[in-house]
C-alpha positions in Angstrom: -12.2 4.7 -84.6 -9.1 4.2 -83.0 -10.3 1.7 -80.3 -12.3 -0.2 -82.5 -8.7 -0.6 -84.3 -7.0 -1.3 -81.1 -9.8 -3.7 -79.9 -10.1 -5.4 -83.7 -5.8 -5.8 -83.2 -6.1 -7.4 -79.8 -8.5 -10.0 -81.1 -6.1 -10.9 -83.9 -3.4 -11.1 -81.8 -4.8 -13.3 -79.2 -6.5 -15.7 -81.9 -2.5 -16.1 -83.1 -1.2 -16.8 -79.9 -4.5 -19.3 -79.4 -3.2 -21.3 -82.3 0.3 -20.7 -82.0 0.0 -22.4 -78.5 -2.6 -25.2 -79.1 -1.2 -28.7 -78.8 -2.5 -32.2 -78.7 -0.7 -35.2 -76.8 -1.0 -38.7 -77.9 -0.6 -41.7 -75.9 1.4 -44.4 -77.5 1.3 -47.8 -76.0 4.2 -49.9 -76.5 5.0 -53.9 -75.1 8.0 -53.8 -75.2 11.3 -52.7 -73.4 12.4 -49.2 -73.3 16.0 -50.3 -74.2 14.8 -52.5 -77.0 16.1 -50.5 -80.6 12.4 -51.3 -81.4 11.3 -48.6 -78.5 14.2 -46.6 -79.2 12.9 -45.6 -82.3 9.9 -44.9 -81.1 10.7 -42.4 -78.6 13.0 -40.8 -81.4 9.8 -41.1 -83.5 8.2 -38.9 -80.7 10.8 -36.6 -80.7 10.7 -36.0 -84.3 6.9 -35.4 -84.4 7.3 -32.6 -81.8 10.0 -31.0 -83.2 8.7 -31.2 -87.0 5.3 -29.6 -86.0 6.6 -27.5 -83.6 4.6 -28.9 -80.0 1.7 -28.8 -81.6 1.3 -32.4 -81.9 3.0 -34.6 -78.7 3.5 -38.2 -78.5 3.2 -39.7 -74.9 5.0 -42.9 -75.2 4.4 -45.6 -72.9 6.9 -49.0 -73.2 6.6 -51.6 -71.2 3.3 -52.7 -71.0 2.8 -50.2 -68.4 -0.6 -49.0 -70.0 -1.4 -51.8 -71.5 -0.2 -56.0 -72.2 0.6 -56.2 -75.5 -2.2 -58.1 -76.9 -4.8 -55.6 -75.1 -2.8 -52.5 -77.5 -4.7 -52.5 -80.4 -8.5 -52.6 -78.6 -7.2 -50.3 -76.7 -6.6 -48.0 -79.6 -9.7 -49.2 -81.9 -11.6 -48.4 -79.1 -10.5 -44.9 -78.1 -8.4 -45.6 -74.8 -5.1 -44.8 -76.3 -4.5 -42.7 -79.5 -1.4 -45.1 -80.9 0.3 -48.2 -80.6 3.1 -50.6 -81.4 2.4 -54.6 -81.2 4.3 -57.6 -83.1 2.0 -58.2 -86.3 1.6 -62.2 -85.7 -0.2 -61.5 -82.3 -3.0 -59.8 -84.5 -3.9 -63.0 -86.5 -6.7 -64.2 -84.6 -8.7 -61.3 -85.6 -6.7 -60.0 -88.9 -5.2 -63.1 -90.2 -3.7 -61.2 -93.1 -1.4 -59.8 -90.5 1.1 -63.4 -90.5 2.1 -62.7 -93.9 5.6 -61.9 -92.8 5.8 -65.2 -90.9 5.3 -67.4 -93.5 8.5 -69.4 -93.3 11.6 -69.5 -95.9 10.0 -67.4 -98.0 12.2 -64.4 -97.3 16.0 -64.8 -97.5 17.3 -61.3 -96.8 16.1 -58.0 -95.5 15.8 -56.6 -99.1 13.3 -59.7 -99.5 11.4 -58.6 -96.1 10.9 -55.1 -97.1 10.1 -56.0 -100.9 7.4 -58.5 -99.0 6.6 -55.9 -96.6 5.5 -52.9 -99.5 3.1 -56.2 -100.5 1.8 -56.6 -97.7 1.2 -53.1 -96.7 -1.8 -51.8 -98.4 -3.6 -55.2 -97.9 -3.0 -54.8 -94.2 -3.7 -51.2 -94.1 -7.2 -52.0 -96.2 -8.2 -54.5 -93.0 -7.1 -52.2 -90.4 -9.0 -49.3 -92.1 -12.5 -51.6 -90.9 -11.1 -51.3 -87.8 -10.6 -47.7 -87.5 -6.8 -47.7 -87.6 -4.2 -46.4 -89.8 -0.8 -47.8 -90.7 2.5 -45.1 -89.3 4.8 -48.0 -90.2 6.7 -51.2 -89.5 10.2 -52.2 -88.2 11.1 -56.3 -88.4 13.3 -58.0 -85.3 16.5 -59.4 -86.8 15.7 -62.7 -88.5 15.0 -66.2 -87.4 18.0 -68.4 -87.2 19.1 -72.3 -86.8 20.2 -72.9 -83.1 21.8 -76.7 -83.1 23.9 -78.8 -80.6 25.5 -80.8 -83.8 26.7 -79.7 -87.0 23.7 -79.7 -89.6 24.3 -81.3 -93.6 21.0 -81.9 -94.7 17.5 -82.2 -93.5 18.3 -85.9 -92.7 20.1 -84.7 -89.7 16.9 -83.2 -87.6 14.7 -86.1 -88.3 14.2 -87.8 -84.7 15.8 -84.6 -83.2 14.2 -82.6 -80.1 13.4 -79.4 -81.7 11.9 -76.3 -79.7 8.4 -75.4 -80.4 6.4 -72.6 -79.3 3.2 -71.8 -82.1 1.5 -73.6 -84.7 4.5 -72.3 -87.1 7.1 -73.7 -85.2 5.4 -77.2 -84.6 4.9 -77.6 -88.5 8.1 -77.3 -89.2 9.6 -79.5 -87.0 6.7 -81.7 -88.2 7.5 -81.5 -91.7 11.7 -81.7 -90.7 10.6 -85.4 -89.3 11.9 -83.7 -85.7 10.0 -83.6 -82.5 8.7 -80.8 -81.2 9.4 -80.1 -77.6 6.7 -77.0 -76.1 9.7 -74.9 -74.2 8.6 -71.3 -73.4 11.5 -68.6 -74.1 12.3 -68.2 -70.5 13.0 -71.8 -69.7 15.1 -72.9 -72.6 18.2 -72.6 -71.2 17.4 -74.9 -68.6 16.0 -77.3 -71.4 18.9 -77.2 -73.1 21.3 -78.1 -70.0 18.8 -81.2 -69.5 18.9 -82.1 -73.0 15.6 -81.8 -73.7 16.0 -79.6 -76.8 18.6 -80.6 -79.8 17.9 -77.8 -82.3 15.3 -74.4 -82.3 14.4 -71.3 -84.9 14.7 -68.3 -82.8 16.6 -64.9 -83.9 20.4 -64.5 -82.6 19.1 -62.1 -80.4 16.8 -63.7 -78.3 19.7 -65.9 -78.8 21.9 -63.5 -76.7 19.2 -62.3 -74.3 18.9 -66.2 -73.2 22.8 -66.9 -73.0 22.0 -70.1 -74.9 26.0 -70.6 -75.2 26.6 -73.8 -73.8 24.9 -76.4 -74.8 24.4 -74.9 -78.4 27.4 -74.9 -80.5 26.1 -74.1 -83.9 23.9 -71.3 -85.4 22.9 -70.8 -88.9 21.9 -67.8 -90.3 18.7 -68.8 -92.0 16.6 -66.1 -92.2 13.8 -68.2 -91.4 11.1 -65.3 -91.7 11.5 -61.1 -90.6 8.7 -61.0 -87.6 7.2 -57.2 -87.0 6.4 -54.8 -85.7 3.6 -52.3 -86.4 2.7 -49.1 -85.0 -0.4 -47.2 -86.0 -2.7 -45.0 -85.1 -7.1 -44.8 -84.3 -7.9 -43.2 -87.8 -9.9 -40.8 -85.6 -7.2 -39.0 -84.1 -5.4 -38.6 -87.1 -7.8 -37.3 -89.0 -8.5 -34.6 -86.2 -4.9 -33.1 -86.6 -4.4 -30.4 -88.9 -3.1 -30.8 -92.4 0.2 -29.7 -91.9 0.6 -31.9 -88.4 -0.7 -34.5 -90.2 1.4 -34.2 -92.8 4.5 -34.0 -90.3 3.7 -37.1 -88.3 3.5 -39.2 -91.5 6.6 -37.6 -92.8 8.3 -38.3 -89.2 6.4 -42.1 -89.6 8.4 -43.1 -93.2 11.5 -41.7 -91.2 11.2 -44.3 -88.5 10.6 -47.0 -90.7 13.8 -46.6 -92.4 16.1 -45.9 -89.3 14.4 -49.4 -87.7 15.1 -51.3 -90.5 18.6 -50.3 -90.1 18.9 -50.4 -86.8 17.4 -54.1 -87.1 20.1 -55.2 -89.3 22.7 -53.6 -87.0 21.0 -55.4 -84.0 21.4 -58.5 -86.2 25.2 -58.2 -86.6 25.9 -57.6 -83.4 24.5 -60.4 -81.6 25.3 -62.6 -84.1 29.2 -61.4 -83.4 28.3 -62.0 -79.7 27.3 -65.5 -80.4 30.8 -66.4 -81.9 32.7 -64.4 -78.9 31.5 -67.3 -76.6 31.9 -70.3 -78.9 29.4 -70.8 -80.9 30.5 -71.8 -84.6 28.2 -69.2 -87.0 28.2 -71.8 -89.9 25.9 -72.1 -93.3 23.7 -74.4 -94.5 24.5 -76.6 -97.7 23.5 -75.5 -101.1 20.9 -78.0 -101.2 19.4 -77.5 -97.9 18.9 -74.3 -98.5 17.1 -75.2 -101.5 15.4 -77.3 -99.6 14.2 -74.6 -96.9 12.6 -73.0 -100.1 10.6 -75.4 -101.8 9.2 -75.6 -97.9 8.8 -72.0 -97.8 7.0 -72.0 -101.4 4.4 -75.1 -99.6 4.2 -73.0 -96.5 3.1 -70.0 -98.5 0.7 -72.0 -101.1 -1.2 -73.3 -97.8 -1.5 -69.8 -96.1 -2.7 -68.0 -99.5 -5.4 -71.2 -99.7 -6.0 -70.6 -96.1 -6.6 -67.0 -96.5 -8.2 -66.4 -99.9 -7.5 -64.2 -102.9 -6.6 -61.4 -100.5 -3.6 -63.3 -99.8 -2.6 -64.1 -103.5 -2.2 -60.0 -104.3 0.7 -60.7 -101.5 2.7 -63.9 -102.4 1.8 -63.5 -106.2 3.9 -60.7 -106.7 6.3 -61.5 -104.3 7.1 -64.6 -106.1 6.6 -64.1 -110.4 7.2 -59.8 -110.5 
């Protein structure tokens, strides 16, 4: 009798240790640089998960493009290759056009508007991505879009004829609908645009502002708020339904944690370059009471022709946003 109690205690012990010690690792694909604060909360994201659930569940992350280009994240995860992944939302449009909500422009004016736009957008997103096999962990914005400009800027009147910067369909439109021309500049060769004078005026985030060393040339920058682009991890639906409750349970928990530290961290990125802008001369101004009224009423067209574009999906977005 003894054994079989010794032999019956072993077992029990061993089945412990067996799930005490079993862990699963994710791979998490990220595009972007490891010193972006984007990535930086990712990895602490990562960190989190593993402590909060004690090993059992790892996150591998991978910035960079290193496993895969951006735009090849999200079939990568749909299709089993990776188990999670971070990619801007408006390079999903092509195939989940619900997706470019959040860069719909002037319709947000403040990151209280982005995340109130963002908890609309959510579960319509989330529904689409379901049909896909994902699952929404959350969503950090880049600091906003803002008015770059070689002159000061009164009224709309003053970018009709201008050289504006274009770079997507959003861009073009509204330096179409400004009565400015659109110049197609990549990123990477503004700078030298801009000592040429082929660019008077462009929408880009102070940021990217920074990152180019646009100072110069440029000598005024508004703080628009043009629109919040962002980013979206999730996860194949598959994986996270094979984790047990609990882990689960963590990792979401760990997810709603991230979203709120990015957001902040955005703003803080936000303010910083935006401070970095004035230390080498460029005049941080804002925009006329009226202009900015007008930037609405353009953001109220722009977002009447993407919710006719898109359907009645699109209305239980902008409907709220707008008359709730």
């Amino acid at each position: 009798m003894k054994q079989v109690w010794k032999t019956a205690l072993c077992a029990a012990a061993l089945g412990h240790a067996a799930l005490a010690g079993a862990q699963t690792t994710w791979k998490l694909a990220s595009g972007y640089r490891a010193e972006s604060f984007q990535v930086e909360n990712l990895a602490q994201f990562a960190k989190d998960v593993a402590a909060a659930t004690q090993q059992q569940l790892k996150i591998e992350l991978l910035p960079n493009g290193q496993a895969f280009k951006l735009g090849e994240i999200r079939p990568a995860v749909e299709d089993g290759r990776l188990q999670a992944g971070e990619t801007i939302m408006s390079g999903m449009v092509q195939d989940i056009p619900l997706a470019g909500a959040d860069s719909v422009p002037f319709v947000v004016g403040s990151y209280q508007d982005a995340q109130r736009l963002w908890q609309l957008q959510r579960p319509v997103l989330a529904a689409k991505l379901a049909e896909r096999g994902l699952s929404v962990l959350y969503a950090v914005p880049w600091p906003p879009q803002g008015l770059y400009s070689t002159k000061p800027i009164r009224s709309l009147a003053d970018l009709r004829g201008t050289r504006m910067r274009s770079y997507n369909q959003t861009t073009l439109r509204i330096a179409e609908m400004l009565g400015a021309k659109p110049v197609d500049v990549p990123m990477a060769d503004v700078g030298q645009a801009l000592q040429d004078g082929r660019v008077d005026s462009m929408i880009t985030s102070a940021v990217t502002g920074v990152e180019n060393k646009v100072w110069g040339a440029i000598h005024y920058y508004y703080d628009i708020n043009a629109w919040f682009p962002k980013n979206l991890v999730f996860a194949s639906t598959k994986s996270l339904d094979a984790l047990p409750a609990e882990v689960r349970a963590q990792l979401l928990k760990a997810a709603a944690l991230a979203e709120r530290r990015g957001w902040a961290s955005s703003e803080a990125e936000a303010r910083k370059a935006v401070q970095t802008l004035q230390a080498h001369g460029i005049k941080l101004d804002r925009l006329p009471a009226d202009m900015e009224r007008d930037l609405q009423r353009m953001g109220e067209r722009f977002s009447r022709e993407w919710v006719r574009s898109m359907g009645h999906e699109a209305s239980a977005i902008f409907v709220p946003y707008y008359f709730n």
